[in-house]
C-alpha positions as CSV (number, residue, x, y, z in Angstrom):
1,X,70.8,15.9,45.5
2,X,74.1,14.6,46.9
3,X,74.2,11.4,48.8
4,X,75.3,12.5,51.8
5,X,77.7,9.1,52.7
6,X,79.5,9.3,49.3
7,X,82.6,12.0,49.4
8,X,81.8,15.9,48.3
9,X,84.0,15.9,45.5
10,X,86.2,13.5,43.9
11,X,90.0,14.2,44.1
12,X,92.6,13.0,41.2
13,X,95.8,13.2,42.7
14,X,96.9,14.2,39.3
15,X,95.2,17.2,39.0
16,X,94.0,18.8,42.4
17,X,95.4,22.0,43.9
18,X,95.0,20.4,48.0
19,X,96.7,17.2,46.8
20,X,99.4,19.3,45.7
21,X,99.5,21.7,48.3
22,X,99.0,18.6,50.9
23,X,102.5,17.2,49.6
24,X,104.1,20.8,49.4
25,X,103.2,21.5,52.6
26,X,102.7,18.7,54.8
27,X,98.8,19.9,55.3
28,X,95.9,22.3,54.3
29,X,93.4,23.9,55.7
30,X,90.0,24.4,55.0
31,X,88.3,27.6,55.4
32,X,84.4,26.8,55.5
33,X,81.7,29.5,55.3
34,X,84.1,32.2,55.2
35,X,84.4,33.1,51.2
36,X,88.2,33.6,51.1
37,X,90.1,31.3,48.8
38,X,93.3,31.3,47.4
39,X,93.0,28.7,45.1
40,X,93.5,29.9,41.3
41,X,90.2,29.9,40.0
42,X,87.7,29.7,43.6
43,X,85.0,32.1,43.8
44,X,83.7,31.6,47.2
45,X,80.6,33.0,49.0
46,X,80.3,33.7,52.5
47,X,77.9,31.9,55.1
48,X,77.9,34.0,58.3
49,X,77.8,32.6,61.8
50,X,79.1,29.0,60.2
51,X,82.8,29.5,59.8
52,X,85.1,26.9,60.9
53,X,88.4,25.6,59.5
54,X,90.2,22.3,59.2
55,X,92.8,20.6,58.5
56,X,94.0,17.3,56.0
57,X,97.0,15.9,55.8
58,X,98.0,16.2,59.4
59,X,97.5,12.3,59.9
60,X,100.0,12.0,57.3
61,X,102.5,12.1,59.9
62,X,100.8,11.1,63.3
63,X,99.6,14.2,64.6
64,X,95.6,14.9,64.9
65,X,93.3,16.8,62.2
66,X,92.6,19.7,63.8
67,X,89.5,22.0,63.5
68,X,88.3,25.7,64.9
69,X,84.9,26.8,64.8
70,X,84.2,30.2,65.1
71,X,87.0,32.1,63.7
72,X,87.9,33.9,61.0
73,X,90.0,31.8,58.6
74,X,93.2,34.3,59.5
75,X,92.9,34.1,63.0
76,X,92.0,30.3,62.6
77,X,95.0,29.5,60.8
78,X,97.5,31.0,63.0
79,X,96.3,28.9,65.9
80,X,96.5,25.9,64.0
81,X,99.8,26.4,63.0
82,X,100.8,27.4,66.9
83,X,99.1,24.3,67.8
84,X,100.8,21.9,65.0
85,X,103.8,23.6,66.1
86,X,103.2,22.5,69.8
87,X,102.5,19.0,68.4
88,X,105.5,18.6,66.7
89,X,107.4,19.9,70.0
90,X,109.1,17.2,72.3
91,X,106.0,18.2,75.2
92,X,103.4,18.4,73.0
93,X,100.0,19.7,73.9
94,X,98.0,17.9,76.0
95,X,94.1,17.3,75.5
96,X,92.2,19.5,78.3
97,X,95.3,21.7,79.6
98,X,94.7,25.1,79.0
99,X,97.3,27.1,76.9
100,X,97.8,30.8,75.6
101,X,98.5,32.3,72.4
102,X,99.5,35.9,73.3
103,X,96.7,37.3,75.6
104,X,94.1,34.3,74.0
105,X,93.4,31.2,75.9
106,X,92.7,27.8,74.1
107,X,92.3,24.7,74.4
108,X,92.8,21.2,72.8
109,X,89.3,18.5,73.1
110,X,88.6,15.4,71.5
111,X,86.4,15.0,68.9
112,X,84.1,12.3,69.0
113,X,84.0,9.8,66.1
114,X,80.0,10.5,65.8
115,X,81.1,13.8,64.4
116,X,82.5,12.3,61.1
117,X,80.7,9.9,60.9
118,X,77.2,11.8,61.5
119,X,78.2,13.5,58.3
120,X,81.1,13.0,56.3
121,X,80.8,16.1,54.5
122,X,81.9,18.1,57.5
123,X,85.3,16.7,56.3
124,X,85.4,13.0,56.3
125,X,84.6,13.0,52.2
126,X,88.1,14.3,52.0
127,X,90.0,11.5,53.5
128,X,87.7,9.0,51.9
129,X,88.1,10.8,48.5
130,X,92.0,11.0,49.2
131,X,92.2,7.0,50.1
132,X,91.7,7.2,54.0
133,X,89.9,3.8,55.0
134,X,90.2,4.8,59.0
135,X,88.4,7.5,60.8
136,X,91.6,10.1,61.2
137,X,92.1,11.4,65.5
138,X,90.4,14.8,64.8
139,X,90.9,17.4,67.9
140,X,89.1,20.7,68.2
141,X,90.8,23.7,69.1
142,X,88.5,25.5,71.2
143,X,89.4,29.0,72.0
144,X,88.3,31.2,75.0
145,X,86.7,34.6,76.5
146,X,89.1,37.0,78.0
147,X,89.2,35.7,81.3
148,X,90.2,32.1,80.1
149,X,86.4,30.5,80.2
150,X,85.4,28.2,77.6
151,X,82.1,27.8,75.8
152,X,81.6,24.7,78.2
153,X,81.7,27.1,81.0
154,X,78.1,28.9,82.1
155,X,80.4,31.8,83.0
156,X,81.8,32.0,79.5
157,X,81.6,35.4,77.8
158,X,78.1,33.9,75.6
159,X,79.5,35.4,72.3
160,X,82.4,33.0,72.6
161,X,80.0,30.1,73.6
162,X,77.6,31.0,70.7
163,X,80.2,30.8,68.4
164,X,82.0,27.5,68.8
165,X,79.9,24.7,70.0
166,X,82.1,22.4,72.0
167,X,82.1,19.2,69.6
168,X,82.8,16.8,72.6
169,X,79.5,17.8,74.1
170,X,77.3,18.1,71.0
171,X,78.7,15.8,68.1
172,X,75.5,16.2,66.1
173,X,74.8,19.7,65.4
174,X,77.9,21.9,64.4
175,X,79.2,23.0,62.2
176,X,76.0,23.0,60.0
177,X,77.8,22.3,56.3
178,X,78.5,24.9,53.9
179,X,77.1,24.7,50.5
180,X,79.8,23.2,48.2
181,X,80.9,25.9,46.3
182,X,81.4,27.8,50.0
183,X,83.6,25.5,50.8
184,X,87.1,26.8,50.4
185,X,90.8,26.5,51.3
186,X,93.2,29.0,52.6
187,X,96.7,29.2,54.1
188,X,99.0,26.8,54.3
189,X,102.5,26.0,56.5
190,X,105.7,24.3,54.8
191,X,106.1,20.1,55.8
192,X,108.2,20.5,58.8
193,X,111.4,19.1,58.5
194,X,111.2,14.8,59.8
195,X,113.3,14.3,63.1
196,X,115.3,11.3,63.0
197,X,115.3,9.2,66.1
């Protein structure tokens, strides 16, 4: 049995397709739970009802890690990359203010330290593995019903609140971790270009 404080896997810089595609790229993301992998050699399995994505490599350049429960890794990685896209913009995002994405509403939150460092695995194995020594600013992108209500809302639609716990309000119980040879990584954007100031 793993020790569930050391990291889940241990990265040579050398050798591993994320480190790689982290300095590509500018970032990954993780696809948990779902099964999909494009990763030459993954064979993934799929753990319903516990998908969630993240990112690493974002705190490379300043911005927040960012994660999304609930979705399908497609859908999950185009509103990353809308919101990294939003972050990189001279009026970023702002934590709390509700945006849209074509006809869906989302949101950024914080994301409690407690999260990481209830369980590293969730993603914190990766920035210890990759020579993080801080806890990196994660923010959850939660996303909303049709009528703009969040799962934090007693009027949101409850198959959108069942979905994505709201990590601000409960740091300790979601996402439950994926088995490790679940846990995959999907699509990828190119580094964005540095702005000189």
């Amino acid at each position: 049995m793993q020790h569930r404080n050391r990291p889940s896997r241990i990265v040579d810089p050398r050798t591993d397709p994320l480190v790689d595609i982290i300095d590509r790229h500018g970032f990954a993301i993780l696809a948990v739970g779902s099964g999909e992998c494009d990763v030459p050699g993954c064979c993934g399995g799929r753990d319903e009802g516990h998908v969630w994505s993240y990112t690493i490599g974002n705190s490379e350049v300043g911005l927040p890690e960012l994660v999304v429960l609930g979705l399908a890794p497609a859908h999950a990685s185009a509103l990353i990359h809308h919101v990294r896209r939003r972050l990189l913009d001279p009026h970023p995002l702002v934590v709390g203010v509700t945006e849209w994405l074509g006809l869906a509403p989302f949101q950024l939150r914080h994301v409690p330290d407690e999260w990481l460092m209830t369980d590293p695995g969730r993603m914190g194995g990766w920035f210890h593995a990759m020579g993080g020594s801080a806890i990196p600013v994660v923010r959850q992108i939660v996303w909303g019903d049709a009528a703009g209500r969040f799962p934090d809302d007693p009027a949101c639609d409850p198959i959108v609140a069942e979905d994505q716990p709201v990590l601000a309000v409960d740091p300790f119980s979601a996402p439950r971790r994926a088995p490790r040879d679940v846990r995959r990584s999907v699509h990828r954007r190119p580094r964005p270009q540095r702005r000189i100031a």
